[in-house]
C-alpha positions, 0 to 999 in steps of 0.5 A: 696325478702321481706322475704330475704334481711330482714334477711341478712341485719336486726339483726331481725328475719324474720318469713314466714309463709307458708300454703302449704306444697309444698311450704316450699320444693319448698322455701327450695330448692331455699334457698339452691340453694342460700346459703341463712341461714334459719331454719324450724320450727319443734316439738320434739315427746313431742310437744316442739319446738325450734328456733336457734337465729343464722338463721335470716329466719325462715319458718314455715307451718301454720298449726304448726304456730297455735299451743301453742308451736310455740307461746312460742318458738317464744315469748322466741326468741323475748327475745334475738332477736327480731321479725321484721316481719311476712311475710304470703305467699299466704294470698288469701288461708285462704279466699277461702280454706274449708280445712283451714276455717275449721281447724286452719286456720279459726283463722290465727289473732291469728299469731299475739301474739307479736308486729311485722309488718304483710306482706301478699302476694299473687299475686291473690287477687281481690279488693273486698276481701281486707276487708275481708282479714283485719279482718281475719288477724287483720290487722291494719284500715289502712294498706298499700295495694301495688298493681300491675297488675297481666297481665302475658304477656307471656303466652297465654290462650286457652280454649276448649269445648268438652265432657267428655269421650274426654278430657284425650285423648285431654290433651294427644295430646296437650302434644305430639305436645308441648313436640317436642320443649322442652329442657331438663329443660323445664317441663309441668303440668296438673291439675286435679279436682280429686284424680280418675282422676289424678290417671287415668291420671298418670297411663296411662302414668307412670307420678308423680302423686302430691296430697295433700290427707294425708289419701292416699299419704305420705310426702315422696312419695309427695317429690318423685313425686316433684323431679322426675319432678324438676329433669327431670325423667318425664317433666311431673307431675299431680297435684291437686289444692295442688300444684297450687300455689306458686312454681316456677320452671322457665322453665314450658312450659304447663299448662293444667287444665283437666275438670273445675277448682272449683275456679278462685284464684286457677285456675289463681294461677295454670296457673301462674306455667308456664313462670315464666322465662319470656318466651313464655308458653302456658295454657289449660283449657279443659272442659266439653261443659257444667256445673252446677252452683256453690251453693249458700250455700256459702257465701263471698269470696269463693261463689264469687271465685267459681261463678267467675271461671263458669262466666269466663268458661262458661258465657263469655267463648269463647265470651270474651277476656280469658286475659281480663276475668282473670285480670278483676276478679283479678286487678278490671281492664281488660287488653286484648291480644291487643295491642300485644306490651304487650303481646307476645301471643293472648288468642284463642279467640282473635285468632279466633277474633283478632278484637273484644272488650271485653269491649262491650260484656256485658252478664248478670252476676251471682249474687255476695255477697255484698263483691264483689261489693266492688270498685276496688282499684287503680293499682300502677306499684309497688310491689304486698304487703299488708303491714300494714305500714312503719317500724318506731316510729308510725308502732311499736306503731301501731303494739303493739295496734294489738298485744294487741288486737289479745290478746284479742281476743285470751284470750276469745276465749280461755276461750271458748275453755277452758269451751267447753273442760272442760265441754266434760271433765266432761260429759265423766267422766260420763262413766269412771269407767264403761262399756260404751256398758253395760251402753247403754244397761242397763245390769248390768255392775255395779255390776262388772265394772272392765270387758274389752270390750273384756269381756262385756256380751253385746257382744255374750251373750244378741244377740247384737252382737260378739267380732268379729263384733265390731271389723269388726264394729270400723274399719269402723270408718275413719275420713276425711279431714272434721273432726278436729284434733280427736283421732283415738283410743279413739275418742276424739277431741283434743280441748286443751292439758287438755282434751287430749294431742296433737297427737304424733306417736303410737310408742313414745306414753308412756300413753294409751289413757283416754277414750279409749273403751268408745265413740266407744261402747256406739255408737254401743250400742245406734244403738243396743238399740232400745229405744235409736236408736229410740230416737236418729234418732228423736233428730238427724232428721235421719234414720238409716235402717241399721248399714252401713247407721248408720255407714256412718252419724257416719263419715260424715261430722258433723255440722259447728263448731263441730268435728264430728257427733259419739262425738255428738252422745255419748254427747248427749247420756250422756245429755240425760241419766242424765236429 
């Protein structure tokens, strides 16, 4: 409605901002149910977008929303039609979600590079996260928080213990007995902690199967899975946390999370699927009798989700009220399953103990970051916003200070940005011109630099290796979700437009890649060069036995603030050569 009724009421634009994808086709669906005139934001194969100023609701993913040509196509908007707000949904994500700190994400303020309101939403958002959520966003000091208590009362929670090799067929028992009553438009899910899993699970019983996996699944066979299930060829899906929140299709019945869910704003997000209209559902938690704690590596809001979902679990568990453990974590205030005239259902717990207080079970807790022990904040029966301040006068003037103030930040930040691919720029010219593999190995490529890979003396000729390993070598070379935007040809990050063009499909490429064969075989000659192997495991605190071990650390996960370890590698390389 927030995003809505602006949009066919105002001459203004209203922008959402969606930072799953599951969700814009989920809102795409609704909206074309409605009749309701929207437009997605979307890049041509040159990397220019463009926004009609006829469709007042424009949907963009957050991911695109951080990219220069969003920002021009929505500034040249403002031009002719002015931007009212921007409404960011399930603004709980950036917060507690590796997969966005670490990509374009982790700087979601930048959103804000005109003057406008900023709305975010979320239905799990604890007290304790709110500061942190102001300073990500770069909200204004004093927005207006709107809360409401998150208690679903028609659903019923229940968890069970047992061992592991028996929780599939567990799951599968409960939705034989469930699906008996269903209607047609009733539908179920089940969550999964893994790709293996899910996959098991689908398999065995010819279910879709929704992940949010880019390297293993397509956007289309993600839509097939989503419509096979929404349109009833299967009441049943598997999921991954890629799908927990946000969509809401009414009738969904069951929920059941198999094995322990890693974080409790996903979890609480993944059971409120169910009874979305209003009726009676039930939710599983299904795991293990027992679990390791969470890592205290992490810090903030995501080791306070993660330590929150094992002290719901497993701490209090089947001792407390699983209502009151939930809404506690979520409201900063519990409500239990009594008094049963405001919940239709009782938890299993309050089943086996209808009588208890969940209130007097007092176990000793696992230890929160400072943020967590923030006070809870008060729970007004309205609608569940954080707004930064009612349209007018003093909100414009407000509005025009934050802008001002993202521009800022994002000017310095983009001079950083700017000097670090500047100076990766200047560090790999080093090598243009010249064999990478032969500078390595320090043969005499500069007498004749003109020679291909394909042709490089170093390969076949010296025993360093043939044509045919580098090629059975380089194809090892995959990146992971843990890996920034990098190029898979040439391996160069994409940091900004002039150290290497934004990414486009290899058949609309018009330009082969500047330093194609360059970072790749001046990996592979360091490995094979014994001084600078040696030289490298000391200066990289690493051993590399062999080149599948050296190949692995090439394609791990790289330090926090660096896009992978075989550009640090190569970097390093250059730096060190030339001092």
């Amino acid at each position: 409605m927030l995003a809505i009724v602006p949009s066919l009421l105002e001459k203004t634009a209203t922008v959402m901002v969606l930072p799953l994808n599951s969700l814009i086709m989920d809102l795409q669906r609704r909206l074309t149910a409605m009749s309701i005139p929207f437009q997605i934001y979307s890049r041509d194969a040159n990397g220019k977008g463009h926004l009609n100023p006829r469709d007042n609701l424009i949907l963009v993913s957050a991911d695109k929303a951080q990219l220069p040509g969003w920002r021009e196509a929505l500034a040249n908007l403002n031009e002719t039609k002015p931007i009212g707000r921007m409404i960011f949904d399930e603004a709980h994500l950036p917060l507690i979600s590796k997969e966005y700190r670490n990509s374009a994400l982790g700087n979601v303020d930048n959103l804000r590079h005109i003057p406008m309101q900023m709305v975010l939403l979320s239905a799990t958002l604890p007290p304790s996260t709110i500061a942190e959520l102001k300073t990500s966003f770069s909200l204004v000091d004093e927005p207006e928080i709107i809360r409401e208590s998150t208690n679903r009362k028609e659903l019923a929670y229940n968890l069970e213990k047992m061992q592991p090799e028996n929780l599939m067929d567990r799951a599968i028992d409960i939705i034989e007995e469930e699906t008996q009553t269903w209607g047609l438009q009733d539908r179920g899910l089940v969550f999964v902690c893994s790709i293996a899993a899910g996959q098991r699970l689908a398999d065995k019983k010819g279910w879709p199967f929704y992940n949010g996996d880019r390297e293993k699944t397509t956007d289309e066979q993600r839509r097939a899975a989503y419509g096979s299930w929404i349109q009833g060829a299967s009441n049943m899906m598997v999921a991954t946390s890629a799908f927990s929140t946000g969509n809401d299709y009414p009738h969904v019945r069951l929920v059941i999370h198999l094995d322990k869910p890693y974080e409790m704003m996903e979890y609480i997000q993944a059971q409120g699927r169910a009874g979305r209209d209003g009726l009676p559902a039930r939710c599983y938690t299904l795991v293990p009798t027992t679990a390791s704690l969470p890592s205290a590596k992490s810090k903030g809001a995501h080791h306070d989700d993660r330590a929150a979902m094992y002290e719901h679990l497993y701490v209090y568990g089947l001792k407390r009220c699983l209502r009151y453990g939930i809404t506690l974590y979520n409201d900063g205030k519990g409500i239990c399953c009594r008094p049963q005239i405001l919940n239709q259902q009782l938890c299993s717990v309050c089943k086996a103990n209808p009588y208890h207080d969940p209130t007097g079970i007092r176990i000793a807790a696992i230890p929160k970051s400072r943020s967590f022990l923030a006070p809870a904040l008060p729970l007004p029966a309205t609608s569940s916003t954080s707004s930064d301040s009612a349209p007018g006068p003093l909100s414009n003037n407000l509005f025009v200070k934050a802008a001002a103030r993202v521009r800022s930040f994002s000017t310095a930040k983009g001079q950083q940005v700017a000097d670090e691919a500047h100076q990766m720029r200047q560090a790999l010219q080093t090598l243009s011109g010249n064999c990478s593999l032969c500078d390595v190995m320090q043969t005499g490529s500069r007498e004749d630099p003109s020679h291909t890979l394909y042709e490089c003396p170093c390969l076949g000729h010296i025993g360093v290796s043939s044509w045919e390993d580098y090629k059975r070598w380089r194809k090892q070379l995959k990146y992971t979700r843990n890996h920034k935007k990098i190029c898979y040809t040439c391996h160069v990050p994409q940091i900004n437009d002039a150290l290497h063009p934004q990414f486009i499909k290899a058949s609309e490429r018009t330009n082969d890649c500047e330093f194609g064969d360059m970072i790749a075989p001046a990996a592979f000659g360091i490995y094979h060069n014994k001084n600078w192997l040696e030289r490298a495991q000391s200066s990289f605190k690493q051993t590399w036995p062999n080149l599948e071990r050296f190949t692995a650390w090439l394609m791990a996960p790289p330090a926090p603030g660096h896009y992978s370890n075989l550009i640090d590698l190569v970097l390093w390389y250059i730096s060190s050569r030339s001092s």
